[in-house]
C-alpha positions in Angstrom: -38.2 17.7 -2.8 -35.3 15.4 -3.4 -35.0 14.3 0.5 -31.6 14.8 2.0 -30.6 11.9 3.8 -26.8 11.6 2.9 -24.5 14.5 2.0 -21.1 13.9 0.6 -18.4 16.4 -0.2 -19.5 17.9 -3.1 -23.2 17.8 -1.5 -24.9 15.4 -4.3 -28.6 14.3 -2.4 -28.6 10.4 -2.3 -31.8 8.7 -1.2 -31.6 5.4 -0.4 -35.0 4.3 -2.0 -35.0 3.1 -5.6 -37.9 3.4 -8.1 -38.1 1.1 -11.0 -37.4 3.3 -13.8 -39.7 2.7 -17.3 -39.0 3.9 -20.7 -40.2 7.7 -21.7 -40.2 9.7 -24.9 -39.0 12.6 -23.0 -35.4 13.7 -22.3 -34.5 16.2 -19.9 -30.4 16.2 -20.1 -29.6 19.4 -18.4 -26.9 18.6 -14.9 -28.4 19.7 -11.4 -26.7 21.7 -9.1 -25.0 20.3 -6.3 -27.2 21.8 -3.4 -30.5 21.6 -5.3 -32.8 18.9 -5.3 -33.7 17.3 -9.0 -37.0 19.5 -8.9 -34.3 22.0 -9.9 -35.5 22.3 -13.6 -39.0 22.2 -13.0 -40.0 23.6 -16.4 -37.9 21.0 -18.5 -39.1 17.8 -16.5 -41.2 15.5 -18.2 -43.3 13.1 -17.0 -44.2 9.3 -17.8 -46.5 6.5 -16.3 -46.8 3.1 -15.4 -49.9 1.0 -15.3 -50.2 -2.0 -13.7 -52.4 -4.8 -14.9 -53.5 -8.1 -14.8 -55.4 -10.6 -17.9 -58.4 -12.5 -17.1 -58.5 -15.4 -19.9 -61.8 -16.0 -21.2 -61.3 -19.8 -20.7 -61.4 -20.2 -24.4 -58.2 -21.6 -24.8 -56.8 -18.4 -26.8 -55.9 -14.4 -25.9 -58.1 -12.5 -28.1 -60.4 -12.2 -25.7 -58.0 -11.9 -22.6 -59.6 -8.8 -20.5 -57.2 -5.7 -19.2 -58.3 -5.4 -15.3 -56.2 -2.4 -13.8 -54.7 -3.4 -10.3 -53.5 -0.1 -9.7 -54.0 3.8 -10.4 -51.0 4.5 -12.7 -47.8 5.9 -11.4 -46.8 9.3 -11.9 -42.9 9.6 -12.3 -40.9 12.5 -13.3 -37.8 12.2 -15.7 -34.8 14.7 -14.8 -32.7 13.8 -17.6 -29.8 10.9 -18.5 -27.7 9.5 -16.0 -23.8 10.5 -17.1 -22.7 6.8 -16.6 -25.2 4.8 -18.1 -26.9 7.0 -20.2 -30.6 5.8 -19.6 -33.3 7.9 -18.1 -33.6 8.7 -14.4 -37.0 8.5 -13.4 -38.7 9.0 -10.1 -37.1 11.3 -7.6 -35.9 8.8 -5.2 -33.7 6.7 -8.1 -31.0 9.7 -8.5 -28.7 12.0 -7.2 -26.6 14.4 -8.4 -22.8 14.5 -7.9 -20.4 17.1 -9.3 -22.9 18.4 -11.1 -24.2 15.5 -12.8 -27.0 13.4 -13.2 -26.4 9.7 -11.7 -29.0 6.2 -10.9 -28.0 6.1 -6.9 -27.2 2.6 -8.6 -24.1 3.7 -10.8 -22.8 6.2 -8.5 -20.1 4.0 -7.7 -16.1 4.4 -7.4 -14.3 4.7 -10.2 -11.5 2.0 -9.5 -13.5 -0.6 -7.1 -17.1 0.2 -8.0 -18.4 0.4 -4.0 -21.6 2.1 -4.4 -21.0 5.6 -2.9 -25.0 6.1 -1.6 -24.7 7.5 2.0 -20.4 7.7 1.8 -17.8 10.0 1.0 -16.3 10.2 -1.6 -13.8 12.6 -3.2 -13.5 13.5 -7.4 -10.5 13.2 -9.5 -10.3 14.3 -13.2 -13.9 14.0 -12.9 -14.8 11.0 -12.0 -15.5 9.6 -8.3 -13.4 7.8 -5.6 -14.0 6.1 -2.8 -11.9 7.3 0.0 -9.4 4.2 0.2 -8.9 4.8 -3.5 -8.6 8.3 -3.6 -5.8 7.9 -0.8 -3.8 5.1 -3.6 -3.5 7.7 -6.0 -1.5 10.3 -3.8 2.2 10.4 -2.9 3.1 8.5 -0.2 5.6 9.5 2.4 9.2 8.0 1.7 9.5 7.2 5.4 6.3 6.4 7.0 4.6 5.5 3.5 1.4 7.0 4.1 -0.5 8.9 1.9 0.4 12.6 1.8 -3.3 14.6 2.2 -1.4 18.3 2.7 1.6 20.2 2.2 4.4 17.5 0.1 8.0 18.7 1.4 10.2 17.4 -1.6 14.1 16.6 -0.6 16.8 14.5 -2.4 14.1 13.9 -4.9 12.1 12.3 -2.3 8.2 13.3 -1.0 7.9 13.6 2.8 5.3 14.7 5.1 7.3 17.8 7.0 6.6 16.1 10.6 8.6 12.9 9.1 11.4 15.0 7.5 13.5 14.6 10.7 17.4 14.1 11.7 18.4 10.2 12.1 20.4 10.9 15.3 18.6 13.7 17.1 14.8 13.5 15.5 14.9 16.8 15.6 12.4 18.3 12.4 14.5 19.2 9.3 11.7 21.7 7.5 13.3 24.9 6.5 16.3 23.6 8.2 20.3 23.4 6.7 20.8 19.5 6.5 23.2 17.0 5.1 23.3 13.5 3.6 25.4 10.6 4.5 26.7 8.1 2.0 23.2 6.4 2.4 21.4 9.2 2.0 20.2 9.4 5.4 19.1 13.2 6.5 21.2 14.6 9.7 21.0 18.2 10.6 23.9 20.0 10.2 25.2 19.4 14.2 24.8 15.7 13.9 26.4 15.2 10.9 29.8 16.9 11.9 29.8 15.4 15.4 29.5 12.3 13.6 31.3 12.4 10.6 33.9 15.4 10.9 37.5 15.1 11.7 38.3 14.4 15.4 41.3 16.8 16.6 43.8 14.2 18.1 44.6 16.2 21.0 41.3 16.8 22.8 39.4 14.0 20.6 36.6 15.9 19.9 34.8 16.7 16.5 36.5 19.9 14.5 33.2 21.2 13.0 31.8 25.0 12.8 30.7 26.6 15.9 27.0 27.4 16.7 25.7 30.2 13.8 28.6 29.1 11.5 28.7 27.3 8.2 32.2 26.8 8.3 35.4 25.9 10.7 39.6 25.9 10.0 41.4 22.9 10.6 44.8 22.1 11.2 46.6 19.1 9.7 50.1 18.2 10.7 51.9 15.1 10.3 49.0 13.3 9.1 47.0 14.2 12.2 44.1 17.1 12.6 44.1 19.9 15.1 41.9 22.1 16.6 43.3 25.8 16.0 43.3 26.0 19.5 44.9 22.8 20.3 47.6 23.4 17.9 50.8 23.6 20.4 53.5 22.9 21.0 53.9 19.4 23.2 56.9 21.0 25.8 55.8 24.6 26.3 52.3 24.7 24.8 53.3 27.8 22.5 50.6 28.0 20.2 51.8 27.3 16.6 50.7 29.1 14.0 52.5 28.4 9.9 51.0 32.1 9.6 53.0 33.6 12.6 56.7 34.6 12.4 58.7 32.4 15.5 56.0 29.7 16.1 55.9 27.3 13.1 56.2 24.2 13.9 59.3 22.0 14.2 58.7 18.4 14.3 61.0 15.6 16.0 60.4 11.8 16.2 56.9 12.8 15.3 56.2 15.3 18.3 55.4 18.4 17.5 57.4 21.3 18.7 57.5 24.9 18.3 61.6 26.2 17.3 62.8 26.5 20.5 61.6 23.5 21.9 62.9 21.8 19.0 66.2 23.3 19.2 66.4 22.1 23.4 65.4 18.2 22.4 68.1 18.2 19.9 70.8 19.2 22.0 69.9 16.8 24.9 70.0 13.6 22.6 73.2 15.0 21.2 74.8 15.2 24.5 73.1 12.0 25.7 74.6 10.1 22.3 78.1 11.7 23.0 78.0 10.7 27.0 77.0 7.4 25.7 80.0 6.9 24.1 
């Protein structure tokens, strides 16, 4: 049997003893299976032999009467067909393997792009053909922020390829797969808290972000005399009514850029009127 001393993913048998292989007038083409040995078409193997010898000259200065001596008893070896590469006949057990269902010398199973014999390694097949590991890894997608090759799930966003544990938030880290997120101007990734603490409006009475409350997509904001508001901080500077366009009595009556509600409004105007008439 075929002796299994290396097994690589798609168990092809490598031995790592080679047999000089000889010419033979026999062809057995058919492919092995991948966890049989290459005794696996038994019936279809053929067999050819190689006899050693030496010539004795008869010291008569010429060959025609050289004499054959055999050194050796001739050497059995069995062909198991054409190796896919090459296309010459593998003979002897110990000079092939199979691989992905083919025939291969253990000497042209190699990778496809560097040619590292793959005897006793890993390897992994694409359209067909074998890779050695590092190689394999240049062909796949490579993660557009840690740029490393991307062996499982490929989580696609803004047209770029991620691994899911590097799809994360620039300000908090926090994972963004199956998340809501957001872009900046730089397309940088943010979830959907960071971004408006960093980029939304800030309400210029309590300074703080105006952005959606936790569970909403979407908040109100209030913009008066070039400035935004909080709903809540919409009021009036002197009596802190809350002002409202929508509310009948508390609209909002501006004066020397303060922001009053109608009453309030009405009480400032009278004291600079009587201040400017006192005056004079």
């Amino acid at each position: 049997m075929l002796p299994r001393e290396s097994c690589n993913l798609y168990g092809s048998y490598i031995n790592d003893n080679n047999i000089p292989s000889s010419s033979c007038g026999l062809n057995n083409a058919n492919s092995v299976e991948g966890d049989q040995s290459l005794y696996a078409h038994g019936n279809g193997r053929s067999k050819c032999y190689i006899e050693k010898t030496t010539y004795k000259n008869n010291g008569e200065g010429n060959n025609s009467n050289n004499v054959s001596i055999a050194t050796d008893a001739m050497q059995e070896f069995e062909n198991y067909g054409r190796c896919v590469k090459c296309n010459s006949r593998v003979l002897g057990e110990s000079s092939g393997c199979t691989a992905m269902d083919q025939i291969y010398h253990i000497s042209c199973f190699t990778c496809t792009d560097c040619q590292i014999n793959l005897q006793g390694k890993p390897f992994y097949a694409l359209d067909g053909k074998p890779y050695c590991e590092y190689d394999y890894l240049q062909t796949l997608e490579k993660c557009s922020v840690c740029m490393k090759p991307i062996l499982e799930r490929i989580l696609r966003a803004t047209g770029k390829p991620y691994h899911p544990q590097c799809f994360t938030c620039v300000v908090c880290g926090k994972s963004l797969d199956g998340l809501l997120f957001t872009v900046d101007a730089t397309n940088q990734n943010y979830c959907i808290i960071d971004f408006h603490k960093k980029f939304a409006p800030r309400c210029c009475v309590c300074k703080q972000p105006i952005m959606p409350d936790p569970g909403q997509e979407e908040t109100v904001r209030v913009v008066a005399l070039d400035r935004s508001f909080h709903l809540e901080c919409y009021k009036c500077e002197d009596c802190g009514l809350l002002l409202s366009s929508e509310a009948e009595g508390r609209g909002c009556y501006p004066l020397d850029d303060h922001v009053l509600c109608k009453s309030c409004n009405a009480q400032r105007v009278q004291a600079l009127t009587k201040r400017m008439t006192s005056d004079h």
